[in-house]
C-alpha positions as a LaTeX table, in Angstrom:
\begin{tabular}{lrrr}
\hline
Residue & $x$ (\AA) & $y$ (\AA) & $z$ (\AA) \\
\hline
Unk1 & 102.76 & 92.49 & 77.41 \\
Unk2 & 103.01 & 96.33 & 78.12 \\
Unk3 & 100.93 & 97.41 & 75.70 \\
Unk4 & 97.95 & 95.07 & 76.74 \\
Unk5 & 98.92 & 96.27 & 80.90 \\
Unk6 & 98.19 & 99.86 & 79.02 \\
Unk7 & 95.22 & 99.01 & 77.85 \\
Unk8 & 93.56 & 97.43 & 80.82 \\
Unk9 & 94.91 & 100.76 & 82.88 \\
Unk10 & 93.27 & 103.08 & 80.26 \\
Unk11 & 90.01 & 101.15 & 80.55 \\
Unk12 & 89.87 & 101.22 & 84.29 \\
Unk13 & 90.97 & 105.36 & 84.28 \\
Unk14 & 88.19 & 105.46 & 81.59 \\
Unk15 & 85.88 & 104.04 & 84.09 \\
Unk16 & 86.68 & 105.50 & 87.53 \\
Unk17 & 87.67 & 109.27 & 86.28 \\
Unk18 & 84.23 & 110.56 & 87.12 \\
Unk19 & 84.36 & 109.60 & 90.35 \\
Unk20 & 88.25 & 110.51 & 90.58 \\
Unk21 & 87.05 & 114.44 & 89.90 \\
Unk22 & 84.38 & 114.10 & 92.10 \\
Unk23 & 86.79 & 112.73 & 95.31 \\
Unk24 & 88.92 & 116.01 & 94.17 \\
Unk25 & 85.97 & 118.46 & 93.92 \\
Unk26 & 84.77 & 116.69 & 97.50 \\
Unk27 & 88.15 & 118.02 & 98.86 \\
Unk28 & 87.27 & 121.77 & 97.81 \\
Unk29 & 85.96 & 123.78 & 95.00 \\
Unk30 & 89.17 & 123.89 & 92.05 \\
Unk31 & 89.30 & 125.18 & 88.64 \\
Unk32 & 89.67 & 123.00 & 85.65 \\
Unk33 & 93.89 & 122.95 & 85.05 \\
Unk34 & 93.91 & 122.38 & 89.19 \\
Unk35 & 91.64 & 119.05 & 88.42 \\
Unk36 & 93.61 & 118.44 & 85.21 \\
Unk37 & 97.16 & 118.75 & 86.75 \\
Unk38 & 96.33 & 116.58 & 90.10 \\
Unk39 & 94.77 & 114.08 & 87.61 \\
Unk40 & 97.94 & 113.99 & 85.10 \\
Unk41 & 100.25 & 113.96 & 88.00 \\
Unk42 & 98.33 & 110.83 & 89.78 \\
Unk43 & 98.37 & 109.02 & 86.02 \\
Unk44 & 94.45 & 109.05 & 86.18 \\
Unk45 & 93.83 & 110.77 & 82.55 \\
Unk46 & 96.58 & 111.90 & 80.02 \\
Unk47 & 95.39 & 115.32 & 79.21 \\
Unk48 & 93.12 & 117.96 & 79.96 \\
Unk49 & 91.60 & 118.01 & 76.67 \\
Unk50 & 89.38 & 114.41 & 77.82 \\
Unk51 & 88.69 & 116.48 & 81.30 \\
Unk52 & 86.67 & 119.31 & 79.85 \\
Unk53 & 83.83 & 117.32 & 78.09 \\
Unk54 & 83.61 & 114.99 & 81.11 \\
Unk55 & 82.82 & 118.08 & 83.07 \\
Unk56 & 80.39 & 119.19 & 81.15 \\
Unk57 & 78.59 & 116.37 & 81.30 \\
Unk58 & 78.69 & 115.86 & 84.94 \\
Unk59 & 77.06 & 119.95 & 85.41 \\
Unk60 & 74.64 & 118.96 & 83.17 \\
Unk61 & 73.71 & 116.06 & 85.08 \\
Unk62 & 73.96 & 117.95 & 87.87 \\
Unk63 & 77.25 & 116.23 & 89.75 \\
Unk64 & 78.69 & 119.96 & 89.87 \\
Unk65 & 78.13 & 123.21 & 89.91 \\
Unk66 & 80.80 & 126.18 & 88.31 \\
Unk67 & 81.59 & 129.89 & 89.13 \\
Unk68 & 83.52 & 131.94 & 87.67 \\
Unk69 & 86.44 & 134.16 & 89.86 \\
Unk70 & 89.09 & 136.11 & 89.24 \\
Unk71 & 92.54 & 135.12 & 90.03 \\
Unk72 & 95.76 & 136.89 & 91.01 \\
Unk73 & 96.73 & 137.74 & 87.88 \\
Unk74 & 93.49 & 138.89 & 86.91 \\
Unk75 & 92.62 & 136.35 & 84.31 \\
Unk76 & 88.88 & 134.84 & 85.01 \\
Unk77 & 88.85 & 131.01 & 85.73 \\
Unk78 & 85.84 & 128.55 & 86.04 \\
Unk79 & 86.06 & 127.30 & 89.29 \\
Unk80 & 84.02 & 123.26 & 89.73 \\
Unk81 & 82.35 & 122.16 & 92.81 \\
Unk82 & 80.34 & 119.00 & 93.95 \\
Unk83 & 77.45 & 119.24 & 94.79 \\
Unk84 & 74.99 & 117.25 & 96.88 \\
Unk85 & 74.14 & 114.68 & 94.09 \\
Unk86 & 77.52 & 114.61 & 93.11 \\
Unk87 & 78.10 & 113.85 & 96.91 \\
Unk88 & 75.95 & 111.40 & 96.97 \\
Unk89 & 77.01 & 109.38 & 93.43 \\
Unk90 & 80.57 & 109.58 & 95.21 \\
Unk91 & 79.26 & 108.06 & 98.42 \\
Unk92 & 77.57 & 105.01 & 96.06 \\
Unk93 & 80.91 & 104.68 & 94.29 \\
Unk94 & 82.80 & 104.42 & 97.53 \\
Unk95 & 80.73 & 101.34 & 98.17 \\
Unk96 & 80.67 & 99.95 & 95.29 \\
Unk97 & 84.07 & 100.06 & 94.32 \\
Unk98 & 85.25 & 98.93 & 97.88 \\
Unk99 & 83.21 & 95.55 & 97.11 \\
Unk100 & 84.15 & 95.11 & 93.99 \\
Unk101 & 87.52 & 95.46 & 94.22 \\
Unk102 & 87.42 & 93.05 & 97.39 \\
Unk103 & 86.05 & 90.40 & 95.09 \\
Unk104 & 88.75 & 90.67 & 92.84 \\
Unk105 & 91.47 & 90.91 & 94.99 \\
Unk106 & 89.96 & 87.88 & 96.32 \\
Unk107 & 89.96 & 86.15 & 93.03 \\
Unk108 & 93.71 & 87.75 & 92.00 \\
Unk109 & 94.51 & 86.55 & 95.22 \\
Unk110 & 93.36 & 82.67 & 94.72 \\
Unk111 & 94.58 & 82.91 & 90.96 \\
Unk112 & 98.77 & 83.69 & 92.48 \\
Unk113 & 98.39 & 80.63 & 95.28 \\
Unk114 & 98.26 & 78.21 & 92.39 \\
Unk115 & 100.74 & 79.08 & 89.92 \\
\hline
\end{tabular}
């Protein structure tokens, strides 16, 4: 029964991480490990190494934008940060996922008053 309550959880993270970096990014501008630690630590993706592509894909479809600074210790890091369609794909996700998981709450819900 675990493995198939891992498998649902992967497929939701699998679903919702796009919009899981953009809620970060939406909270300030952050460099890749920042978004990969606060995602590990919150259970929403199990490694950087699925974080990087993602991110490319969402600057080429324009959800982000990157810069690159230096830091404290002098290394150069490539900072992320949302930008107005990215704000705006968030807002629509907001929505949508406040509706849909309404309806199935609803249904979970109804499903535990009869057993």
């Amino acid at each position: 029964m675990e493995d198939q309550g891992e498998k649902i959880a992967t497929n939701i993270r699998k679903g919702v991480l796009e919009y899981c970096v953009l809620a970060l990014l939406a909270q300030g501008d952050k460099y890749g490990l920042q978004l990969a630690d606060e995602l590990v630590d919150r259970n929403l993706t199990a490694s950087e190494g699925s974080l990087y592509p993602l991110l490319a894909r969402m600057k080429s479809a324009d959800l982000v934008t990157t810069r690159w600074e230096g830091s404290s210790t002098g290394r150069r890091r490539k900072y992320y940060a949302i930008t107005e369609r990215g704000m705006s794909h968030l807002r629509q996700f907001d929505a949508v996922w406040n509706e849909i998981s309404g309806q199935v709450g609803e249904l979970l819900g109804r499903q535990h008053e009869h057993d």
